[in-house]
C-alpha positions as CSV (number, residue, x, y, z in Angstrom):
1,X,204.0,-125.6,58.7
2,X,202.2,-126.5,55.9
3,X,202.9,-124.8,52.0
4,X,200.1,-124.8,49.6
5,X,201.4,-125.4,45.6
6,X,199.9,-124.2,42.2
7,X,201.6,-126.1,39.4
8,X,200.7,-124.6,35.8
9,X,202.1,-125.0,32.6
10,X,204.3,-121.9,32.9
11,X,205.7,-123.1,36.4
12,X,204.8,-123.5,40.2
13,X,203.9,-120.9,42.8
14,X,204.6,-121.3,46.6
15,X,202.6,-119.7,49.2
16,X,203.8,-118.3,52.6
17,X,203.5,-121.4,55.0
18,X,200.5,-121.5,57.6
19,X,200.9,-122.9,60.9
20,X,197.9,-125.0,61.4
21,X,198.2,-125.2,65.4
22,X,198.6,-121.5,65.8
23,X,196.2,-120.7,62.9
24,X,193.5,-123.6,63.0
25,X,190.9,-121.5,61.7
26,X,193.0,-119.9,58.8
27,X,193.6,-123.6,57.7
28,X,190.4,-124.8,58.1
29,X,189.1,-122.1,56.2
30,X,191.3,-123.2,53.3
31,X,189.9,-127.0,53.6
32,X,186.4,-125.6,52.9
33,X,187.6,-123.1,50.2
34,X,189.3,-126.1,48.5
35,X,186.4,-128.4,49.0
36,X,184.0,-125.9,47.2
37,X,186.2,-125.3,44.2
38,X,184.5,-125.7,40.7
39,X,186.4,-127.5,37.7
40,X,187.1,-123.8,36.4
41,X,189.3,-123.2,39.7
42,X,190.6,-126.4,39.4
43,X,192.3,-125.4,36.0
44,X,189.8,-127.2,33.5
45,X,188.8,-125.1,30.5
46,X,185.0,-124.8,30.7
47,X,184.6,-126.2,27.2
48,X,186.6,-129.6,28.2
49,X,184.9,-129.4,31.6
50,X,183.7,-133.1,32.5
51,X,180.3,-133.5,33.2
52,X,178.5,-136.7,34.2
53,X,177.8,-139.2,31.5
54,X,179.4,-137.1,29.3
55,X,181.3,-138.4,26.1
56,X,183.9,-136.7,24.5
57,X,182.1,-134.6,22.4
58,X,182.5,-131.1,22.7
59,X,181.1,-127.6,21.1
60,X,183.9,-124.7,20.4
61,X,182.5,-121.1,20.2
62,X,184.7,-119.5,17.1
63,X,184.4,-116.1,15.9
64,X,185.1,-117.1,12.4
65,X,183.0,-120.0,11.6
66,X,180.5,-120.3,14.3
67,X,180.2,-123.5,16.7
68,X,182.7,-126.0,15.8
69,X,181.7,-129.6,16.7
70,X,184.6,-131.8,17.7
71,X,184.6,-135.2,18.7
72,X,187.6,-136.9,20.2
73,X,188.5,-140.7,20.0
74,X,190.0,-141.0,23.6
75,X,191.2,-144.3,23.4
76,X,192.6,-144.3,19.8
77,X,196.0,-146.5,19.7
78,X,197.0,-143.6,17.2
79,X,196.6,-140.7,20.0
80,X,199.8,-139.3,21.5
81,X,200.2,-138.0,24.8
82,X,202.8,-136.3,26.8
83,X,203.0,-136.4,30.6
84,X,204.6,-133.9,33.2
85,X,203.4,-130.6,35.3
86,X,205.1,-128.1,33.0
87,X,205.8,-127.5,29.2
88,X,204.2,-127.9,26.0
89,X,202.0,-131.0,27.4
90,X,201.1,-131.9,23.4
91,X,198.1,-134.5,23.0
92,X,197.1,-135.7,19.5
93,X,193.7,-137.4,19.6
94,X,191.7,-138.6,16.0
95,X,189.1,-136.5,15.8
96,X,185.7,-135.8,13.9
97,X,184.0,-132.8,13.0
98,X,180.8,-132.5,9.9
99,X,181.8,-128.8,9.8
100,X,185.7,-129.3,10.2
101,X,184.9,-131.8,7.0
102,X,182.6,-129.7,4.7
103,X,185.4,-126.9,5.4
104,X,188.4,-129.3,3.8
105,X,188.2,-128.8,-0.1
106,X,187.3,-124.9,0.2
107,X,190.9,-124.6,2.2
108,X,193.6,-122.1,-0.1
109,X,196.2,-124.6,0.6
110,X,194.0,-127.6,0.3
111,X,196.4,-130.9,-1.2
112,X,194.1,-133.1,-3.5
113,X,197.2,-135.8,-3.6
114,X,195.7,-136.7,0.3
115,X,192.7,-139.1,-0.4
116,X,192.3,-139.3,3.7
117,X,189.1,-137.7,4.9
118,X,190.4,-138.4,9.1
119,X,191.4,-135.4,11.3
120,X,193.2,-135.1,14.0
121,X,193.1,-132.9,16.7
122,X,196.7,-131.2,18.4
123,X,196.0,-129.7,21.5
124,X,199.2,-128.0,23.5
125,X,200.3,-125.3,25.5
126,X,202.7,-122.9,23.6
127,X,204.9,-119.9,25.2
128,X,202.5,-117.0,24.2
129,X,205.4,-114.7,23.4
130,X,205.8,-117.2,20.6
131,X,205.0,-116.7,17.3
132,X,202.0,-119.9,16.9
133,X,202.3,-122.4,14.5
134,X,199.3,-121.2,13.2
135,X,200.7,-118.1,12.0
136,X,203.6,-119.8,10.8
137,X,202.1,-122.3,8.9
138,X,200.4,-119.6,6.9
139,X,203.6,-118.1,6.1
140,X,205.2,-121.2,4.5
141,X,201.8,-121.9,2.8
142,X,202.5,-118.8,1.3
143,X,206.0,-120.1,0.2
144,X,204.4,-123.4,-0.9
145,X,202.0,-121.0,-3.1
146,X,204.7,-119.8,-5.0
147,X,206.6,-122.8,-5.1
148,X,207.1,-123.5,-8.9
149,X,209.7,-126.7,-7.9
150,X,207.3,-128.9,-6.1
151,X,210.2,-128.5,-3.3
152,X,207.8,-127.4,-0.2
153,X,204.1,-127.5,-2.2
154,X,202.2,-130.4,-1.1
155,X,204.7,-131.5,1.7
156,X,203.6,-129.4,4.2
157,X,200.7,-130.6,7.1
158,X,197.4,-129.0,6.5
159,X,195.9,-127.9,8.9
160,X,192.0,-127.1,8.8
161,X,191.2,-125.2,11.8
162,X,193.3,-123.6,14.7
163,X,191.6,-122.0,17.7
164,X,193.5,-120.1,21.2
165,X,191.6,-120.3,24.3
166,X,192.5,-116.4,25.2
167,X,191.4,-117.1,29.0
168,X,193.4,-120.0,29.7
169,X,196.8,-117.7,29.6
170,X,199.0,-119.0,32.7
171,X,199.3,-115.4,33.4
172,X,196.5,-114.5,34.6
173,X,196.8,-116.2,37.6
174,X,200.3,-114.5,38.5
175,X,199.1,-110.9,37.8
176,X,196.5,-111.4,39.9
177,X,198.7,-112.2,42.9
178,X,201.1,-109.1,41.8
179,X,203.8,-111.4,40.9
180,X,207.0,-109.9,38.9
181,X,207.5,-110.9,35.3
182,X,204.0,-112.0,35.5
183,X,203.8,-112.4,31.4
184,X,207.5,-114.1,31.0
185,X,207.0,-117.7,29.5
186,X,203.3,-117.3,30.3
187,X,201.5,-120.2,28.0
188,X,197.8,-120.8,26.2
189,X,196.3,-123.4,25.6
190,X,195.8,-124.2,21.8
191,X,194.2,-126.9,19.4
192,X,194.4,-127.0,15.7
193,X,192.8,-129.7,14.1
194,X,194.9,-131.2,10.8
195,X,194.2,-133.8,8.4
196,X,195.7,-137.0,9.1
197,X,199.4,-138.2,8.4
198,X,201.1,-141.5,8.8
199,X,204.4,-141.6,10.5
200,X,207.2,-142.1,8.3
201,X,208.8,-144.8,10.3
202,X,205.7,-147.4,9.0
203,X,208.0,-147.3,5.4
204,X,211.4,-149.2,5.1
205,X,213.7,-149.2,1.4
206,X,213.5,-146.5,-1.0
207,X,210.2,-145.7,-0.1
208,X,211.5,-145.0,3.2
209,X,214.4,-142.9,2.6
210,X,212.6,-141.0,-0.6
211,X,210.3,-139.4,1.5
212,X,212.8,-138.7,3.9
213,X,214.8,-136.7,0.9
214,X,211.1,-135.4,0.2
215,X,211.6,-134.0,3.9
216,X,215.5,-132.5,3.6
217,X,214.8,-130.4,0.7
218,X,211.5,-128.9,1.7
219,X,213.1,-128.1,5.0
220,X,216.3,-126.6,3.3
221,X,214.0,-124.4,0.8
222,X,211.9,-123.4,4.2
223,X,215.3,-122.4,6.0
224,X,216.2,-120.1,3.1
225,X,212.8,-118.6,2.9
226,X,213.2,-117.9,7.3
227,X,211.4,-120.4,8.4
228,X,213.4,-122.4,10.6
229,X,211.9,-125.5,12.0
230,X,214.5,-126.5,14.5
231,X,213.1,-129.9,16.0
232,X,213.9,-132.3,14.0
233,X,212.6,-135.8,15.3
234,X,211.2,-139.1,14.1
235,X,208.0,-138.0,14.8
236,X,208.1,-135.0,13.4
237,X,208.4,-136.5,10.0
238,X,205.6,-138.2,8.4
239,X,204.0,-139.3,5.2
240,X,200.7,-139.5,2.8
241,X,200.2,-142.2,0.2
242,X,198.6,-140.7,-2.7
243,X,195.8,-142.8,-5.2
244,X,198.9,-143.7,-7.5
245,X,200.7,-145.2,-4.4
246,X,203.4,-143.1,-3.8
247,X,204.6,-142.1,-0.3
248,X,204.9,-138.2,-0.2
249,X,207.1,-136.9,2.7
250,X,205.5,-134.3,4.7
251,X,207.7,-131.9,7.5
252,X,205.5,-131.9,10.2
253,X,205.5,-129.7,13.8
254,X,205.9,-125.9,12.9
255,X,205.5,-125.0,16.8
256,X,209.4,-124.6,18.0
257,X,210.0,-122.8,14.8
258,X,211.1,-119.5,13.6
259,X,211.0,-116.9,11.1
260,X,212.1,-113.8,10.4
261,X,209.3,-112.2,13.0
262,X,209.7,-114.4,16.0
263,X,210.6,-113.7,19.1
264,X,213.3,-116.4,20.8
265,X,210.8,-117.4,23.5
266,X,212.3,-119.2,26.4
267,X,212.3,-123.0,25.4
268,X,215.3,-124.8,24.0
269,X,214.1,-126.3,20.5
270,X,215.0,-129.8,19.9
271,X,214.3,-133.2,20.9
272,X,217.0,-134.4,22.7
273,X,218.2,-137.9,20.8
274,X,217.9,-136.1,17.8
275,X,219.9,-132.9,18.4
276,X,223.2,-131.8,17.2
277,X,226.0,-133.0,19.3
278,X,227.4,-128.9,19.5
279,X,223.4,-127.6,20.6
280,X,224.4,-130.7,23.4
281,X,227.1,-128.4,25.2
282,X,227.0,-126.3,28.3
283,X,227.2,-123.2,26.2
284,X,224.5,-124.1,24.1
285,X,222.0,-124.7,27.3
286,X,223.0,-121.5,28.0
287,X,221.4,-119.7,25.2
288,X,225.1,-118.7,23.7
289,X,225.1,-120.9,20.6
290,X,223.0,-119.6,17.5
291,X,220.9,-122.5,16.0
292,X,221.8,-122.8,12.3
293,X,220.8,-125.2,9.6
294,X,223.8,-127.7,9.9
295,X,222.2,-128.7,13.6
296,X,219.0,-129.5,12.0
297,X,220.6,-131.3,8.8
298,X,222.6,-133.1,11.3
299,X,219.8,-134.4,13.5
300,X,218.3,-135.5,9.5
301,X,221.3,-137.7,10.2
302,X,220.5,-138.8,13.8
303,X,216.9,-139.5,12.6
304,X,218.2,-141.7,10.0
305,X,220.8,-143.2,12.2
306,X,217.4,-144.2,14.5
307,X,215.4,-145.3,12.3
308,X,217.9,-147.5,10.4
309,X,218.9,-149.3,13.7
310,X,215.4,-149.9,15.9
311,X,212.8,-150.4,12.8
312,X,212.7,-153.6,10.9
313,X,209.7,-153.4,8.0
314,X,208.2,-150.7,9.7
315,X,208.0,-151.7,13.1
316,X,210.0,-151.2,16.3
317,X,212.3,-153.4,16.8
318,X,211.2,-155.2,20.3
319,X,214.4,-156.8,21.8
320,X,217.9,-155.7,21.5
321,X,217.2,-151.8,21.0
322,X,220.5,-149.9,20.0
323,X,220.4,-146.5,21.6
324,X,218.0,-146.9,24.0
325,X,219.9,-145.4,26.6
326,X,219.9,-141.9,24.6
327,X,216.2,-142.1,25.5
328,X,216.8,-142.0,29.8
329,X,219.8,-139.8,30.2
330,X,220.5,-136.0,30.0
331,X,221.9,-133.8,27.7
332,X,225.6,-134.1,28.8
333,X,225.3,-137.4,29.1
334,X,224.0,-137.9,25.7
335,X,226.2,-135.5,24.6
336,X,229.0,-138.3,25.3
337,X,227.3,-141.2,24.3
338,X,226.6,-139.3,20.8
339,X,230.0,-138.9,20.3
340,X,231.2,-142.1,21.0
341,X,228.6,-143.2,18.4
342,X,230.0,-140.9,16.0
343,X,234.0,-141.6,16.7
344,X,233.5,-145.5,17.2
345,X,230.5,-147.0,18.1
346,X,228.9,-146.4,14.8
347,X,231.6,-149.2,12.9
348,X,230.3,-152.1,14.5
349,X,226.9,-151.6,14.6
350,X,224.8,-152.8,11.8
351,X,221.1,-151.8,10.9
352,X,218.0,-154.0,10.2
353,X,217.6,-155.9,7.1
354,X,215.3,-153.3,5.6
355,X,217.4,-150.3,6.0
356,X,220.6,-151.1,4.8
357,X,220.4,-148.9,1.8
358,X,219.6,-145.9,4.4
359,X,222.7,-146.9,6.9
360,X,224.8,-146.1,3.6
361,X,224.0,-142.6,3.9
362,X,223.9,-142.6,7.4
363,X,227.9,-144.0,7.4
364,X,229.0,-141.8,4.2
365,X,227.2,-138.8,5.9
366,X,228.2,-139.4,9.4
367,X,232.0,-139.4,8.0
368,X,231.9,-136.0,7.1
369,X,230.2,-134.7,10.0
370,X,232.8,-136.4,12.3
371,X,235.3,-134.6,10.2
372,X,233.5,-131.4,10.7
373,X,233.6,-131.7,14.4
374,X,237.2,-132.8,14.4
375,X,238.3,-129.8,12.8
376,X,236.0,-127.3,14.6
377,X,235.6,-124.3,14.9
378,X,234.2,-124.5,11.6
379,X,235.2,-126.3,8.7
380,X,234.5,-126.4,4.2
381,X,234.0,-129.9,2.9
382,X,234.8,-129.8,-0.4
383,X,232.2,-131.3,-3.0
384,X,233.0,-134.9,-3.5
385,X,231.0,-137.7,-5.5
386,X,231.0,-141.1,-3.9
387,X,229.5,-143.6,-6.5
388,X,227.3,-147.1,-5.8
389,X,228.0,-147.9,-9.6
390,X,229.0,-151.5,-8.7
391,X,225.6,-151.9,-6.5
392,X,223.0,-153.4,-8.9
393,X,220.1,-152.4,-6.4
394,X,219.9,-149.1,-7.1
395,X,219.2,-149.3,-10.9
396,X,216.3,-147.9,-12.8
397,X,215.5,-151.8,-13.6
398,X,214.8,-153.1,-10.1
399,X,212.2,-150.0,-8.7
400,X,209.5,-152.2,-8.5
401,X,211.2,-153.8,-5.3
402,X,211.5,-152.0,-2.1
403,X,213.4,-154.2,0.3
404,X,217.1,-153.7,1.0
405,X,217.8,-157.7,1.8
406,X,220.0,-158.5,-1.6
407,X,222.1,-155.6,-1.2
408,X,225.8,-156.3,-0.4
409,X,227.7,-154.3,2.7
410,X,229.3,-151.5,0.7
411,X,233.4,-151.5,0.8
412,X,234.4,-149.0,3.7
413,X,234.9,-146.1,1.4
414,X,235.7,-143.8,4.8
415,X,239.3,-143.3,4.1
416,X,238.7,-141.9,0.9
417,X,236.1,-139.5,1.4
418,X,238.1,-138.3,4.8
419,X,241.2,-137.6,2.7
420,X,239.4,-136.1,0.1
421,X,237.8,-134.0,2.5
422,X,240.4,-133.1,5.0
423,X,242.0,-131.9,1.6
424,X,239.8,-128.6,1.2
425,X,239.4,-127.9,5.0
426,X,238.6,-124.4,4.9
427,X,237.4,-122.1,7.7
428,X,233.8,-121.1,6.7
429,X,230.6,-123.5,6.4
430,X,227.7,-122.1,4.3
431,X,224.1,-123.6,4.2
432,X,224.5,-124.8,0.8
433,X,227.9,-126.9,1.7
434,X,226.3,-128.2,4.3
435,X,223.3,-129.2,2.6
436,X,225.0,-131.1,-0.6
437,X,227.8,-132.6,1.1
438,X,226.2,-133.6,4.0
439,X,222.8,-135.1,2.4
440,X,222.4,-134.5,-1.3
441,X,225.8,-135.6,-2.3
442,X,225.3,-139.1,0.0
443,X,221.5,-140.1,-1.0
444,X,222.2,-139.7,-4.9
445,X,224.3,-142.7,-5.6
446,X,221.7,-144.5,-3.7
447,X,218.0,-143.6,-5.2
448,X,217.4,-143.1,-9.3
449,X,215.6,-139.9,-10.7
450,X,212.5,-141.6,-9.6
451,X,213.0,-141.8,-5.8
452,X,215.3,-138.3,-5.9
453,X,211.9,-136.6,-7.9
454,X,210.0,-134.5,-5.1
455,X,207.3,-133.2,-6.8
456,X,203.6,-134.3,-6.4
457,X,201.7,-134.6,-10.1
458,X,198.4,-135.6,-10.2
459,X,197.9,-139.5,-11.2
């Protein structure tokens, strides 16, 4: 018996087997069907369809603004790919496009702080029950346009062009063989071309963890506006340099997000190194556990934890990796290894030479979240003020340096935050706790006004 497979991006279908001694000619039948097959029926998109000699140049049809020109740079060391049958599948190529370019300074939401003139290109295949990131990006540059604080204006990704490829839908094919549910986790393909961002992981110091504060409070003002972004990951968070040299954090990735109009969708949000140890449980797999905005400031925390440990002057560390092992397991397992990390692992380990001043936050922060899960279900930590006041670093006097190399390990202040804390335990856990005694409350003794400021003035 032989079975003939489709894989997709939604899933895989299985035909009835065929006996090819009994049914010869049925199979052979199929050889030549198979044979004959254009790149359509293969599952290429007839405007990516390759063609001989062809470069990677392409011409999208858009309702909007006519033909779009879009040229890829295949074998950019910047492009990102993902590999596997099903999923999301994002690529992020450089791209170049002279209408894509002219149509940059007439954008609504256009930020004149990014001198860059590159593009890239995000192509991916979402859950079309999804709200797209499209849409969603339009809502919080709606927020940004009202944003009199600076807290989400400018540190947003701005994106230039989006475009859905209405006949690639994965469930076409299934309603077409009468299958059930034929439209359940069906996905598109999209691309929406952005202006180009640097990863934030090139920066080390303060100008590291500013723009990573730049990050926390425009995704806190987001949450509390509905738009939850719900995957926070090192490469999700990425910077701009601006013509008076300042590094701008920008949250990046609004395609696992929700707001107030999306539908759940079928994925589990999250990247899995980077996720709250409590969205790590059986339960949570299960659909049963709400997402809320202490998981996502907790894996700000995970993302710092990574960064501080496997990047030295803003490059990956290439021998003697910690948590490397977070990277090749599964959930439960990295469940476990997370909480090891947090109850013991995390005291003798140390981080590289330029990001001590970050592994301070991570090990003042990480010592109230290890409270919080100690004293689950849910639990209030109080206020509380830790002060740097005998670390010279951190004054308004040395700013002009950005390495972390003459600062002194910190005294192991643990003890008295836990006490201090365990003292006004309570039973309920707002947003706004979680936000200042998680993350505000721990980066302040360790930036000035300067590095704290998030708003983006012209120079």
């Amino acid at each position: 018996m032989i079975y003939l497979w489709y894989f997709d991006r939604q899933d895989a279908i299985q035909c009835s087997g065929i006996n090819y001694v009994q049914d010869l000619p049925r199979f052979m039948v199929l050889l030549l069907a198979i044979q004959r097959m254009s790149f359509t029926e293969w599952g290429y998109n007839r405007v990516f369809e390759p063609k001989p000699g062809s470069s990677a140049e392409v011409q999208v049809p858009d309702e909007d603004i006519g033909e779009v020109d879009l040229a890829f740079d295949l074998k950019s060391d910047m492009r990102t790919t993902h590999f596997g049958l099903r999923g999301r599948a994002t690529t992020v190529f450089p791209v170049k496009s002279k209408k894509l370019s002219a149509l940059v300074p007439t954008l609504p939401h256009h930020n004149p702080h990014n001198p860059t003139n590159e593009l890239v290109a995000k192509l991916y295949w979402p859950e079309e029950e999804r709200e797209s990131e499209a849409e969603i990006l339009r809502k919080v540059y709606e927020i940004a346009d009202k944003d009199e604080e600076g807290k989400v204006k400018y540190h947003v990704p701005e994106m230039v062009w989006s475009h859905k490829f209405e006949d690639t839908s994965t469930a076409n094919i299934r309603m077409a063989l009468g299958l059930k549910d034929a439209e359940r986790g069906s996905r598109v393909l999209y691309i929406i071309v952005f202006r180009k961002l640097d990863p934030i992981t090139k920066l080390k110091g303060r100008k590291f963890l500013s723009a990573w504060w730049h990050i926390v409070v425009c995704h806190y003002t987001l949450w509390g506006k509905n738009v939850h972004h719900r995957d926070i990951s090192p490469s999700n968070l990425m910077v701009y340099k601006t013509l008076d040299g300042r590094y701008i954090g920008v949250l990046n990735d609004f395609d696992l997000s929700s707001t107030r109009d999306s539908p759940s969708g079928q994925e589990r949000t999250g990247t899995v190194p980077f996720m709250a140890i409590e969205l790590l449980t059986k339960e949570a797999t299960e659909g049963k556990v709400k997402h809320l905005y202490r998981h996502d400031a907790e894996s700000f925390l995970w993302v710092l934890t990574w960064v501080s440990l496997r990047y030295k002057n803003g490059h990956l560390l290439r021998k003697g990796r910690p948590l490397d092992e977070w990277l090749k397991v599964d959930i439960n397992t990295c469940r476990e290894k997370k909480n090891d990390f947090l109850n013991t692992g995390r005291y003798s380990i140390r981080p590289s030479r330029s990001h001590k001043r970050s592994w301070k936050v991570v090990r003042s922060s990480l010592d109230v979240v290890g409270l919080f899960y100690s004293a689950k279900p849910q639990v209030n930590i109080p206020e509380s003020e830790d002060s740097d006041d005998s670390e010279t670093g951190d004054s308004d006097g040395s700013e002009t340096e950005d390495s972390d190399d003459s600062e002194t390990e910190d005294s192991d202040d643990s003890e008295v935050e836990g006490s201090e804390a365990r003292n006004g335990v309570s039973d309920f856990l707002t947003d706004a706790t979680v936000f200042e005694t998680w993350l505000q409350n721990k980066i302040r003794p360790r930036l000035s006004a300067k590095f704290l400021d998030v708003r983006v003035q012209s120079a």
